[in-house]
N, C-alpha and C positions, 0 to 999 in steps of 0.2 A: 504493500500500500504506500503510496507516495503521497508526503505527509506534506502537501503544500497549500498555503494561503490561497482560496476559493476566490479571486478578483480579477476583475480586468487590469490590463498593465497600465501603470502610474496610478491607480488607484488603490484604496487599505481603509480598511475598517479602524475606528474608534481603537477597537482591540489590540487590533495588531498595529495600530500608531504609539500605543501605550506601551505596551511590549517592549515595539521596535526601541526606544525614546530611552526604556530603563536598560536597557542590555548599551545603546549610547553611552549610557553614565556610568558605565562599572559594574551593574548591580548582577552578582555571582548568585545570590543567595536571596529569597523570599520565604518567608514564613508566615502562614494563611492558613485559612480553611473557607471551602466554597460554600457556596449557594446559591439560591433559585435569581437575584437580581446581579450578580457578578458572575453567572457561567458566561456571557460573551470572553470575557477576559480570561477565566480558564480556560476556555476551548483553545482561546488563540496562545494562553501557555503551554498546553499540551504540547502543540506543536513546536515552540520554540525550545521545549527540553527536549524534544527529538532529536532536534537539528544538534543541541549541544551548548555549553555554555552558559548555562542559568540554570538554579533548580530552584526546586519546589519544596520546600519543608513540611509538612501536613503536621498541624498540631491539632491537639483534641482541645483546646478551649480558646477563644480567640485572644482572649486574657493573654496566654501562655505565645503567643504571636508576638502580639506589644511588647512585652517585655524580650523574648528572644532576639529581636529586632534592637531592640534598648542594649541588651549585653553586647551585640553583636557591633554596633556604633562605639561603644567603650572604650573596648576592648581594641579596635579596630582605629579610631577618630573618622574614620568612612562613616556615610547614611547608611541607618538601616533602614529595611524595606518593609513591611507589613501588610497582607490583604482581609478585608475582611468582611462579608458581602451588607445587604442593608438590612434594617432593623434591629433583630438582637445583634445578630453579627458586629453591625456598627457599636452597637452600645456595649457591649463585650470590650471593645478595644479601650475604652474609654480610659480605665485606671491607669493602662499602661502609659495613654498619651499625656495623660496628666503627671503620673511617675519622669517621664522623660521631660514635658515642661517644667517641671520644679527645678529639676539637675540638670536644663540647659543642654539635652544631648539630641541629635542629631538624626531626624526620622522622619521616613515619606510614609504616608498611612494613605492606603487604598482601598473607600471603600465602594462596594455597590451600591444603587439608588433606584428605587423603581423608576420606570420610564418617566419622558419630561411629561407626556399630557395627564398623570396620575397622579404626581406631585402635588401636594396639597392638599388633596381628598380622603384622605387616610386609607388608601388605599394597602392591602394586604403586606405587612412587613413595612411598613415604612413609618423612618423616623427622622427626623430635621438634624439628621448629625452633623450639620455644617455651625448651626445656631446652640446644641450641647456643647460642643466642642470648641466654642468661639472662643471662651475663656483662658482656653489651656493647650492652645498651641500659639506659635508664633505666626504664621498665615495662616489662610485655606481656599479652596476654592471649589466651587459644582461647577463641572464642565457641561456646560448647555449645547454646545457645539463640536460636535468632531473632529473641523480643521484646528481647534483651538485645544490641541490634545498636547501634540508637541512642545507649543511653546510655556504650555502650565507645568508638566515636567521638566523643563530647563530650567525654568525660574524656582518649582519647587524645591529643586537639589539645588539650587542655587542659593536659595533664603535660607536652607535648613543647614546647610554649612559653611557660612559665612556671617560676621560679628557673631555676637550670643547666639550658639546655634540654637536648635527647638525643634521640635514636629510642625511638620506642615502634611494637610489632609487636603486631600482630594474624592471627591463624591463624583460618582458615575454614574448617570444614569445608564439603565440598561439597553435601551437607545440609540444612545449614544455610543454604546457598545460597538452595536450590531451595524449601523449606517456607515455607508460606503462614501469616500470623499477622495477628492485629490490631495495626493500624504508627499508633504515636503517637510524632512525632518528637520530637527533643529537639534544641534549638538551642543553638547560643554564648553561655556564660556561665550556663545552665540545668543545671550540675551541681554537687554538694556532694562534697567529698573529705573530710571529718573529718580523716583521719591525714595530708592532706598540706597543708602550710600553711609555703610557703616565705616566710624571713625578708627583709621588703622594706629598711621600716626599720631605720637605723643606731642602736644604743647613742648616746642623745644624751652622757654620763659618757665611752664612750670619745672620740669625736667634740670634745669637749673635751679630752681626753687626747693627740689627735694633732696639733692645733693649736697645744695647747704644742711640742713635738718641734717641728713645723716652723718656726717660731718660732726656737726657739732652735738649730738647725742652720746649720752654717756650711759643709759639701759636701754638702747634699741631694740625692738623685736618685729622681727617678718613673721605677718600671720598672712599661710597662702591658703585660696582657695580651690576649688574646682575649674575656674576659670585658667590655673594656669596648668591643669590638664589638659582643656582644652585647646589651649594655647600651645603645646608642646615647650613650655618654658624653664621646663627642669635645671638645663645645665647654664638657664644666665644665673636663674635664682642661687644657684650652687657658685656662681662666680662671685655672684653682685654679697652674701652672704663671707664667704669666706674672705673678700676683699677686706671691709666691714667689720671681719670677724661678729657679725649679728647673729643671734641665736634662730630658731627657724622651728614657730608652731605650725600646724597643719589643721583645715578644718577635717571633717568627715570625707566630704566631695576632693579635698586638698591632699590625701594621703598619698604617695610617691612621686610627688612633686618634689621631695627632698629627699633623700636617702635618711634613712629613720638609722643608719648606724654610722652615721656622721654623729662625731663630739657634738656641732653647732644645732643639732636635732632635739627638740624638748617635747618633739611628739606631737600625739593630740590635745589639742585645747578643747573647753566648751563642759556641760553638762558630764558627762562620764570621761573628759579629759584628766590628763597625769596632772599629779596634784603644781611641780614644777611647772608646769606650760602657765597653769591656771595661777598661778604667784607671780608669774614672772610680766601675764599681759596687766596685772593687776599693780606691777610697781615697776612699767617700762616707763621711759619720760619719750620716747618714738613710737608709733604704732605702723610698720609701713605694709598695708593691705594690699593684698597683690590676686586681685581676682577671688575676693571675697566679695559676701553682701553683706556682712554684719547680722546675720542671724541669729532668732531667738537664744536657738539652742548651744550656742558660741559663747553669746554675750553674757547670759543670766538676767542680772538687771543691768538696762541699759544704762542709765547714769553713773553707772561706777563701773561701767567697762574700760579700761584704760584712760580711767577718771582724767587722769594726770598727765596724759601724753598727749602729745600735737601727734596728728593722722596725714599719714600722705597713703590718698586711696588711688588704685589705679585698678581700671576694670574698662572692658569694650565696652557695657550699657551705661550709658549717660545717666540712666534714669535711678540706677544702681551707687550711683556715686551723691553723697548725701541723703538718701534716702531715710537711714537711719541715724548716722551716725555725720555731724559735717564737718569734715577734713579741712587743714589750713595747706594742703597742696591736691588738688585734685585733677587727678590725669586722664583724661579719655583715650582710650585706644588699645590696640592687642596687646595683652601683656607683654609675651613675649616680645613685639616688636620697641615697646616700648622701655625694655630691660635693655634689646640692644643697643637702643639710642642711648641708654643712661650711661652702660658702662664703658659706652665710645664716648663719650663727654669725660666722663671720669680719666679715659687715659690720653686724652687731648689737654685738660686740666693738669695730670701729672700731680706726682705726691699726694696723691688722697688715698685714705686705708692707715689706718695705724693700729696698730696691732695689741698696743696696751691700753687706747681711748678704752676698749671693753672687759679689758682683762679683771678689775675686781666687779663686773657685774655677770660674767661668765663663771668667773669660781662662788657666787652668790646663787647661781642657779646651777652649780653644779652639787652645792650644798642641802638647796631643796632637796633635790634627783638623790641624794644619800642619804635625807634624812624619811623624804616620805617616796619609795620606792613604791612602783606596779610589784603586787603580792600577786604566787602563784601559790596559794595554800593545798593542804596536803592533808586529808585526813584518812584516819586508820580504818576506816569503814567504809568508805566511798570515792569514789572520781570524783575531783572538781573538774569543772567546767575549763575554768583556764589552763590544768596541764593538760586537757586532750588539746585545747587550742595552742599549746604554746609545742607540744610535742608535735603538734600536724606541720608548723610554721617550721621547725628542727628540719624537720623529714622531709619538707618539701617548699624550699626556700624561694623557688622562681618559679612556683605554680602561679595563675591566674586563680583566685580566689574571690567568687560570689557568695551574697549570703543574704538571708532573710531580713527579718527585723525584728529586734530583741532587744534581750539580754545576751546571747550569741552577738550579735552584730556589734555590740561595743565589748565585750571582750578578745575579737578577732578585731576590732580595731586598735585595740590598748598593746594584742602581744603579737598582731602577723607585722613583718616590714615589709612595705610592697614597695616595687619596684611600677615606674610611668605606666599606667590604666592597667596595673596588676589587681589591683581591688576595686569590685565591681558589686557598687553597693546603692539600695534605695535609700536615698539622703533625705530631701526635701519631703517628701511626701509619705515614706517613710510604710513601705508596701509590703504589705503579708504579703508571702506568694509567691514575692519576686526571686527568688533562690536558685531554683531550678529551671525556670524556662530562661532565663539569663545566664545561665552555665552552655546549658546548650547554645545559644549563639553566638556565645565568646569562642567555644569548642566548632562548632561549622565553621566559622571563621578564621581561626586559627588550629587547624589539625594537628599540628605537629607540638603544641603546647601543652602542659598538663593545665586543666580545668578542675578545680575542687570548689563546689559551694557546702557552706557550713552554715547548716538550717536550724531551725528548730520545732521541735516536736509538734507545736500548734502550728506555725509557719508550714511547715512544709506541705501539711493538706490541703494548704487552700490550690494549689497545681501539680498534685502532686500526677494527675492525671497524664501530664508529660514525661511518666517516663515509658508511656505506650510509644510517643515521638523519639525520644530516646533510646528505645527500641526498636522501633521498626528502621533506623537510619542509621544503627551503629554508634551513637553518638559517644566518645570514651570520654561521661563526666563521672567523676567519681563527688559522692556526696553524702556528707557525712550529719548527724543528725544529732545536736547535744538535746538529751530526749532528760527532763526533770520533773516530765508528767505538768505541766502548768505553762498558761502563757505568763512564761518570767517577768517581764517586765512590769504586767499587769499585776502581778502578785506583790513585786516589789514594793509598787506604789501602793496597793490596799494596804499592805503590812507597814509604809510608812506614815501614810497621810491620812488612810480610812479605816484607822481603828482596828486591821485583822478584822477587817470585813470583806471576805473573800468569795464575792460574789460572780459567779459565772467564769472563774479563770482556770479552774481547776480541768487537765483533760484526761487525765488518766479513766476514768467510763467511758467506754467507748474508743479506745487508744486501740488504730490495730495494731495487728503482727507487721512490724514494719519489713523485718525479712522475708518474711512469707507471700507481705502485698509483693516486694519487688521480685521475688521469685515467678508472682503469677502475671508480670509484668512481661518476664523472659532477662530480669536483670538480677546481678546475682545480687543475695542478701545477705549481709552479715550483721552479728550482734558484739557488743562488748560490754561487758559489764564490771569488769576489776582490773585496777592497775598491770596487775601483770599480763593480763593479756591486749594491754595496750599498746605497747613497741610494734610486736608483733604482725596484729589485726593490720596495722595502719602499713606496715611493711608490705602486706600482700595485699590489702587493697592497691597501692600505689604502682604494684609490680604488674597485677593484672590487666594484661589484654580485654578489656572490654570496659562498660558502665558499672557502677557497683554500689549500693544504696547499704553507708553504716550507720545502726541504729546504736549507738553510745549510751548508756545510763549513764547520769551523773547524778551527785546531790542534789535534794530537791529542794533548799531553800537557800541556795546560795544566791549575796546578792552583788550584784556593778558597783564598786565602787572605785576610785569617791565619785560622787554625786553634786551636783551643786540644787541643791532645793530650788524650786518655781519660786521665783521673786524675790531670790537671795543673791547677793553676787559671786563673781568665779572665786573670791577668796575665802569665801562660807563654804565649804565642802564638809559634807558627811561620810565617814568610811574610812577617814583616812587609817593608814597602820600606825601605830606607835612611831613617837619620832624617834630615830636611831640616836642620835646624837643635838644638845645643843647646838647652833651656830655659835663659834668660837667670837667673841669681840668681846674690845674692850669697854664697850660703854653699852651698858644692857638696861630698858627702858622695860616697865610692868605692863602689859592693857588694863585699862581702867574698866572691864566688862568681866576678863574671865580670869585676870592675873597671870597670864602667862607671863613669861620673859621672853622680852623680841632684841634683834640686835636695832640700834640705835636709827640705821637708816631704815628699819621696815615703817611703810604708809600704812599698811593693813594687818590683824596680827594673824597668822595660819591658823591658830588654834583656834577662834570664833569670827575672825571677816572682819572685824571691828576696826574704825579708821583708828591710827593712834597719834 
């Protein structure tokens, strides 16, 4: 059978313009599920997997699309691609596209639309996903017109990875699908947006303006975010940092943006940040934001986030910069490119960088880092949580590593180091679910890398349905499961804020056989339940040729610490361990709150947050 496009020559359907237009732009990989108003476009995928060069991923929930598409951009910095037809279909995709607007990542979503003359009438399966979705993507558009096929995917890979990337959606009608047109393609780089024209270049005036600041700062600190993952800015921030000698926090969205076993590394800042990160943004006199947004979950209480320090923000969205926090140097433009330009000015200028301006406020935060250490407790009767996490990170150092959302997901943030789009996490919006259909995309797109997500027990059901996709395509994700019988997080907080009033969080009833499901999956299942057979287990999952789903026990009331309380600030933290040692000085001041003893230059004291 000769598997060719049904048309007269120079002319092509909707379909096959759409097709033809993403296989243009790169796109290797789609992940969907069909239906009765987008079969024009699978028919005409059919065909073009034939031919070769694009495939088809089949996922069982369209949820599990979204997001594989989301890992697959991450992991990748390429568009992911998504189908997924109209009504639930479309509203299916919805979590993911909102997941990927929060964290700024980069995704063409395709869905189907009943035909144009049905629109409107509530006609069978149809829903206004252009008007849901307005909110939580960065464009979109409903193609009314077939010739107008091409050039709305040009523009969509165009909008979706360029300045702050985002999802951009496109609705089909079916129609539109199927109608015959004259098809002049339009390629990459072949279209004109007049009104959008994101800001690359830095202000050379303020660029100058934050070189002074850094200069004459005496506790600087770079707090990076997701933006300069985005950005691929890793090795200025590693330049402009070690010139500097400035110390270097990281948000959630922000982790391998620095090398976390860099001296100059204080980890993660924010809400279940190292307790040093969270001292040190708290008594910096610099704050220099480098593709962050100042986030709730960062800041604590905003008015005493870096109470004390002048702010030079530098971010692509304009609208980002001041928003929460107003900066006395504000930079518009790609981080990265804007790091270029700093640290060519810097060695155009000549003699800037000294290497003892920071030296007693490096060995003050290395003092923190000694007195209040990340704990990997050990107990006689049970796995904690953090040595499977911190023994998984041992064993498999340059893995790609997704994960749920927890209590897992900040302890795999506190103990994995990841290395540029190695950690592949729901940040912003902060998505049960996301674990495993994000593993798989990272993994289709990257074959030849290890992929581990590190789920959790209530988490992982909510898709767990994909590892039939995972199965039927070979996908080699290995995934590992810290199972405590409870959605942790939520327990966490009953037990601290609602009285051990543990309502609806508990899931042990009804908790399956996690080995068993992934055996009846076709995936292999393993269980671990005591220290010693942890090495081990984790040994032959990593070794194993195929998928492999490990179900872990661990203690059931362990909690994230430290913590910073809702409406307290970063230097209010709860959990912290015993402090190791006094800071050694000579002139040691009381807090007038809870009487500790602070050394003389502390602003705030560790022991209760209190200004002194």
């Amino acid at each position: 059978m000769q598997l060719q496009t049904k048309i007269a020559a120079g002319r092509a359907t909707g379909a096959f313009a759409l097709i033809d237009s993403l296989k243009r732009h790169g796109v290797q990989h789609i992940f969907g599920y069909p239906g009765g108003a987008i079969l024009p476009i699978y028919d005409e995928l059919y065909r073009a997997e034939a031919e070769g060069g694009i495939q088809h991923i089949l996922v069982r929930h369209e949820q599990g699309a979204s997001h594989a598409a989301d890992g697959y951009a991450r992991a990748t910095g390429r568009v992911g691609v998504c189908f997924g037809t109209s009504g639930p279909g479309a509203t299916n995709l919805v979590t993911g596209i909102a997941t990927a607007h929060m964290d700024s990542i980069p995704m063409v979503i395709i869905t189907g639309q009943v035909a144009r003359p049905a629109i409107g009438t509530d006609a069978f399966q149809e829903t206004d996903i252009f008007g849901i979705t307005l909110p939580i993507v960065k464009h979109s558009y409903v193609v009314r017109e077939p010739g107008d096929m091409a050039r709305i995917v040009a523009e969509a890979f165009h909008i979706a990875s360029t300045g702050r990337r985002g999802p951009v959606l496109i609705d089909v009608p079916k129609d539109v699908g199927l109608e015959e047109f004259d098809y002049i393609p339009v390629n990459p780089g072949e279209v004109s947006l007049p009104g959008y024209r994101p800001t690359v270049k830095g202000n050379v005036r303020q660029i100058n303006q934050a070189i002074k600041l850094i200069e004459e700062a005496e506790r600087p600190l770079m707090y990076v975010g997701g933006g300069a993952i985005s950005a691929g800015a890793h090795a200025e921030i590693s330049e402009l940092a070690e010139l500097f000698q400035i110390p270097v926090t990281t948000t959630l969205m922000g982790k391998g943006s620095f090398d976390e076993k860099h001296p100059l590394s204080v980890g993660m800042l924010g809400m279940h940040g190292t307790a040093y990160a969270n001292f040190a943004v708290s008594e910096c006199d610099l704050l220099i934001a480098v593709g962050a947004r100042f986030d709730d979950r960062v800041t604590g209480k905003l008015d005493e986030f870096a109470s004390r320090a002048k702010v030079i923000h530098i971010d692509i969205d304009p609208a980002e910069v001041g928003k929460n926090r107003t900066p006395e140097v504000p930079i518009v433009g790609d981080v990265r490119q804007v790091l270029i330009d700093l640290l060519r000015r810097c060695r155009e200028i000549g003699d800037v960088g000294n290497d003892n301006q920071t030296q007693s406020w490096l060995e003050r935060i290395n003092r923190w880092r000694e007195d209040y250490p990340l704990v990997v407790p050990s107990y006689s009767d049970s796995l904690s949580p953090q040595e499977v996490i911190a023994e998984l990170g041992k064993m498999a150092p340059d893995a790609y590593y997704t994960t749920d959302v927890g209590q897992h997901q900040m302890w795999a943030a506190q103990f994995l180091k990841n290395g540029p789009r190695q950690w592949i996490s729901s940040a912003g919006l902060g998505t049960m679910g996301y674990g495993i259909p994000s593993a798989m995309g990272a993994k289709v797109a990257l074959s030849d890398r290890e992929v581990i997500c590190i789920a959790g027990d209530a988490s992982v059901q909510m898709n767990i349905q994909e590892l039939a996709t995972i199965a039927q395509y070979g996908i080699n994700v290995k995934t590992v499961i810290i199972n405590n019988g409870w959605q942790g997080m939520v327990r966490q907080w009953q037990q601290a804020f609602y009285g051990e009033r543990y309502s609806a969080s508990n899931m042990e009833i009804g908790m399956p056989d996690f080995e068993m499901l992934a055996r009846s999956y076709g995936v292999k299942g393993m269980v671990v339940k005591s220290r010693d057979e942890l090495h081990q287990a984790l040994a032959e999952m990593l070794a194993y040729e195929g998928p492999v789903l490990m179900d872990v026990h661990v203690t059931k009331d362990e909690n994230c610490y430290p913590m910073v309380a809702p409406g307290k600030s970063n230097a209010q933290m709860i959990g912290l361990p015993e402090r190791r040692q006094l800071e050694k000085a000579v002139e040691l001041i009381y807090c007038s709150n809870c009487g500790a003893k602070n050394v003389a230059s502390n602003n705030f004291c560790p022991e209760c947050g209190t200004k002194l």
